[in-house]
N, C-alpha and C positions, 0 to 999 in steps of 0.2 A: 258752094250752094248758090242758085241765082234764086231769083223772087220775081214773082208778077201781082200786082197789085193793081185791081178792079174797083172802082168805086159803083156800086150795086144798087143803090136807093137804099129804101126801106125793107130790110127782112121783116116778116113779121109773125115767124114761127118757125118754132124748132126743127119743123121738117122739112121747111125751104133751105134752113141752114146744113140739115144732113143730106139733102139729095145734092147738094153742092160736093160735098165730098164724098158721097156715092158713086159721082162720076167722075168725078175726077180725080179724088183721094188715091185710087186702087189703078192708077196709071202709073206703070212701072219708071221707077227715078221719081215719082211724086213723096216726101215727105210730108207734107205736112197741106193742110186745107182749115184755115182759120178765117171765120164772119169775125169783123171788128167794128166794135159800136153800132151794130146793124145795121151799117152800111156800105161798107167796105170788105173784101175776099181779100185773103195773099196766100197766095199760092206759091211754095217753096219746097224746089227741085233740085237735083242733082242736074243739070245737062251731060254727062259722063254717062249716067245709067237711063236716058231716054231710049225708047227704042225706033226713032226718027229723029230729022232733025228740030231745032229747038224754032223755025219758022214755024213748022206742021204743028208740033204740041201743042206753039199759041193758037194756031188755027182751031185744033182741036178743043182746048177748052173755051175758045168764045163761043165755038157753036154750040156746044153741048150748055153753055153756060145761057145761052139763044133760045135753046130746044126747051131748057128749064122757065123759061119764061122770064127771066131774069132783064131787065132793062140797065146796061152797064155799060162804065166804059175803062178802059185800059190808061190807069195813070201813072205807072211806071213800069219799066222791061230793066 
């Protein structure tokens, strides 16, 4: 299991925290999508069951995590 772990600012509702894993939860090899102390995402995957490589996935959720309005940044791979 690898983990990507976002420092995110301030969530500050239940729905910013479920479109978080709306988008990204339901990406194949995604287990798991957890907001911590409402500031932080970790994001934790199989890299086995991505369907790209694990360069593109990080790609793909910074942008979607971009498109969410989300102001973050990437504190561990």
């Amino acid at each position: 299991m690898a983990r990507l772990t976002f420092k995110v600012g301030h969530v500050y509702c239940y729905d910013c925290v479920k479109a978080i894993g709306k988008f990204v939860g339901k990406m194949k090899g995604v287990h798991s999508v957890d907001v911590k102390n409402n500031d932080s995402a970790i994001i934790e995957y199989d890299p086995s069951q991505l369907e790209f490589n694990e360069e593109r996935f990080k790609q793909i959720v910074m942008d979607s995590m971009d498109r969410l309005g989300f102001r973050f940044e990437l504190i561990n791979e």
